[in-house]
FIBATOR-968318 format. One record per residue: y, z, x of N, C-alpha, C, CB in turn. Coordinates in steps of 0.05 Angstrom, whole numbers, padded with zeros to 5 digits, always signed. Each point is the difference from the previous one (the first is absolute). Glycine has a CB too. Layout:
! residues N
YZXYZXYZXYZX ...
! end
This chain:
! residues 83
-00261-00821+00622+00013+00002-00026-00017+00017-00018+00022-00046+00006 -00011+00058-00022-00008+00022-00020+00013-00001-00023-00009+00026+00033 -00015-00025-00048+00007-00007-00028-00011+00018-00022+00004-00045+00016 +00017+00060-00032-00005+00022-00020-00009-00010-00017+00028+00026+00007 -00038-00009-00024-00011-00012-00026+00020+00017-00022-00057-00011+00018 +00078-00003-00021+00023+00009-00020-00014+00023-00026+00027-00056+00009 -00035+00038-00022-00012+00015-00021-00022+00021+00006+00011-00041-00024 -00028+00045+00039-00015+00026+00006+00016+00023+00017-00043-00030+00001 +00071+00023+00000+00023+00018+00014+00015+00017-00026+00010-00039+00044 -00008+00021-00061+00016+00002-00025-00012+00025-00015+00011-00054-00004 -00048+00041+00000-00014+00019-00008-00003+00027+00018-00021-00039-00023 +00018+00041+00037-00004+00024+00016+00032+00019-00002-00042-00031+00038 +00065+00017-00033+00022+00017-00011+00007+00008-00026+00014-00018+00033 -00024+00004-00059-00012+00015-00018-00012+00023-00001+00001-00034-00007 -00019+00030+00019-00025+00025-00004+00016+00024+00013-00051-00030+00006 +00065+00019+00017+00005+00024+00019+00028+00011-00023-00018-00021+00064 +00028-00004-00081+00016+00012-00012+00001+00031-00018+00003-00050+00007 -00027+00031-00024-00015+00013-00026-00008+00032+00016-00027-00055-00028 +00009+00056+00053-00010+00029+00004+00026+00015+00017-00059-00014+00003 +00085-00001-00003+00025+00033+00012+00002+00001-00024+00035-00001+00045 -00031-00012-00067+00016+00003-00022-00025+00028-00017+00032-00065-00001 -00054+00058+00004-00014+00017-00014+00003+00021+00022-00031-00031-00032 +00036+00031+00047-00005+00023+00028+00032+00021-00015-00025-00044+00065 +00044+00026-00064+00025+00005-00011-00002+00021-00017+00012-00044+00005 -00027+00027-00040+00011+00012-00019-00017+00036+00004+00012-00057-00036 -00043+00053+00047-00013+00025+00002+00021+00028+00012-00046-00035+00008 +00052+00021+00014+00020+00017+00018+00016+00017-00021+00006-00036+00041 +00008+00018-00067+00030-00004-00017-00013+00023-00013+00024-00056-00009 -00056+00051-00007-00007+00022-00017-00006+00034+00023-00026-00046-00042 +00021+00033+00055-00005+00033+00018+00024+00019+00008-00038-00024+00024 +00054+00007-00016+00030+00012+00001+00012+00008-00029+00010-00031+00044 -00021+00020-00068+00010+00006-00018-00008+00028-00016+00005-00047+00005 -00028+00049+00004-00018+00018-00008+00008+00024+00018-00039-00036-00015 +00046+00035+00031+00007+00023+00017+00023+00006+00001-00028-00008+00022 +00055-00002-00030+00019+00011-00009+00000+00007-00023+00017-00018+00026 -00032+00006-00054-00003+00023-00028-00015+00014+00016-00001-00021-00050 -00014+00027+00046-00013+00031+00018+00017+00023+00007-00027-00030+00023 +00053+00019+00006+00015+00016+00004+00013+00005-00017-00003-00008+00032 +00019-00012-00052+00018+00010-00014-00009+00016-00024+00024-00035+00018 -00052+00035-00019-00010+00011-00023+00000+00043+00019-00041-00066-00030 +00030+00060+00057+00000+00021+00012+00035+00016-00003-00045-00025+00032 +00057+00010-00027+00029+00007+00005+00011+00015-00028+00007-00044+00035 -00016+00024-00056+00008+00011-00033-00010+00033+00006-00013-00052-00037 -00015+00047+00036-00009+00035-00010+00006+00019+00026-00046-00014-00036 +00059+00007+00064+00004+00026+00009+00035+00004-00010-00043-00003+00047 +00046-00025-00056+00039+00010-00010-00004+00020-00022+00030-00051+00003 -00050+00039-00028-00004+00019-00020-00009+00032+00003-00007-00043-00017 -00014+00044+00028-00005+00028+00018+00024+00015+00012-00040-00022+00014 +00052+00011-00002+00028+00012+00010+00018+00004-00019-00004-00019+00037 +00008+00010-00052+00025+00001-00023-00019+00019-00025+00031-00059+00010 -00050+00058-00013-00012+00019-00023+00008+00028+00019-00047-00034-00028 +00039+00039+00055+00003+00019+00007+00027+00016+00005-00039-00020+00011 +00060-00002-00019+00029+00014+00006+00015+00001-00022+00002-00015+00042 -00016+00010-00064+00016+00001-00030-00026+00012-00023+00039-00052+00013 -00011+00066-00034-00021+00014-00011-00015-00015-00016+00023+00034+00003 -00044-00021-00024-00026-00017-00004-00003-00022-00025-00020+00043+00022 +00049-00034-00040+00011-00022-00020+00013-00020+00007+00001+00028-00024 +00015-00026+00057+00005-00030+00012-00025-00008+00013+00050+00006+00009 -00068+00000-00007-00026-00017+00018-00003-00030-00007-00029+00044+00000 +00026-00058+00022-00001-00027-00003-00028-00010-00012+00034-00002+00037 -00041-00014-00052-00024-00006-00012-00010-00023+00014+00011+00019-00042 +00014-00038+00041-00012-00032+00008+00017-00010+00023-00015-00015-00050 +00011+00006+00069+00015-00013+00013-00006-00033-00003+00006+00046+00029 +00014-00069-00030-00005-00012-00004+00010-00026+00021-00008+00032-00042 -00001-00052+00053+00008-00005+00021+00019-00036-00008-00049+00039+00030 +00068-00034-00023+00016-00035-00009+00005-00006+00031+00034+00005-00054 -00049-00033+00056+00002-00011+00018+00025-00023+00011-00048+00016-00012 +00052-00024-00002+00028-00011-00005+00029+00018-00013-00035-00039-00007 +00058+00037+00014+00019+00015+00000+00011+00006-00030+00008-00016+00046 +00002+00037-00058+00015-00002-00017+00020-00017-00010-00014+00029+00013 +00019-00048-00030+00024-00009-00004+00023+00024-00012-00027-00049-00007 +00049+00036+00025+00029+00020+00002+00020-00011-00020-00002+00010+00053 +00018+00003-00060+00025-00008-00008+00019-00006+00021-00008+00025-00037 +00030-00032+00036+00022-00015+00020+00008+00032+00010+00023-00054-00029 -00021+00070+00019+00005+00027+00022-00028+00009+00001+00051+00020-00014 -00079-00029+00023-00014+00007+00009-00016+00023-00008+00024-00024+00025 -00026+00029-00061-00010+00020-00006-00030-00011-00008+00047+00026-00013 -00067-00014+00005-00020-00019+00001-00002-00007-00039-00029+00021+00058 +00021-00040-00062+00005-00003-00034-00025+00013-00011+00028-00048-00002 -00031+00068-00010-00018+00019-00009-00015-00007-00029+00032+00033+00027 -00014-00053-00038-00013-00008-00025-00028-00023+00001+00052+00010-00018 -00047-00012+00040-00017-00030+00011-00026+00017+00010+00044-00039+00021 -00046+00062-00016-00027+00016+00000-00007+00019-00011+00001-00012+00028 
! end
């Protein structure tokens, strides 16, 4: 017969809890960090490209990045007063 010791099980799946979860969130910031990056890369070769194909009073100054969608009107225009 074999007999656990409940509570030093309990504790140990804690801990193992506690270090994926921190294993987790590190992962969450590194992946996060590396897509602004790209998208920060992605902005200035769009801008680069578009300064280069329009003349120099349309040149783009800022690009600005919305990560969440536009809200639309019911025919799907985007509501312009809201930014």
């Amino acid at each position: 017969m074999v007999h656990f010791d409940r509570e030093e099980m309990e504790q140990k799946i804690k801990e193992m809890k506690s270090s994926i979860s921190s294993k987790v969130d590190e992962t969450v910031e590194e992946f996060t960090l590396v897509v602004d990056q790209a998208i920060d890369e992605l902005a200035a070769e769009l801008q680069i490209y578009v300064n280069s194909r329009v003349n120099k009073m349309s040149h783009i100054q800022l690009l600005v990045s919305h990560p969440e969608p536009f809200t639309k009107t019911a025919t799907k225009k985007i509501k312009r007063y809201l930014y």
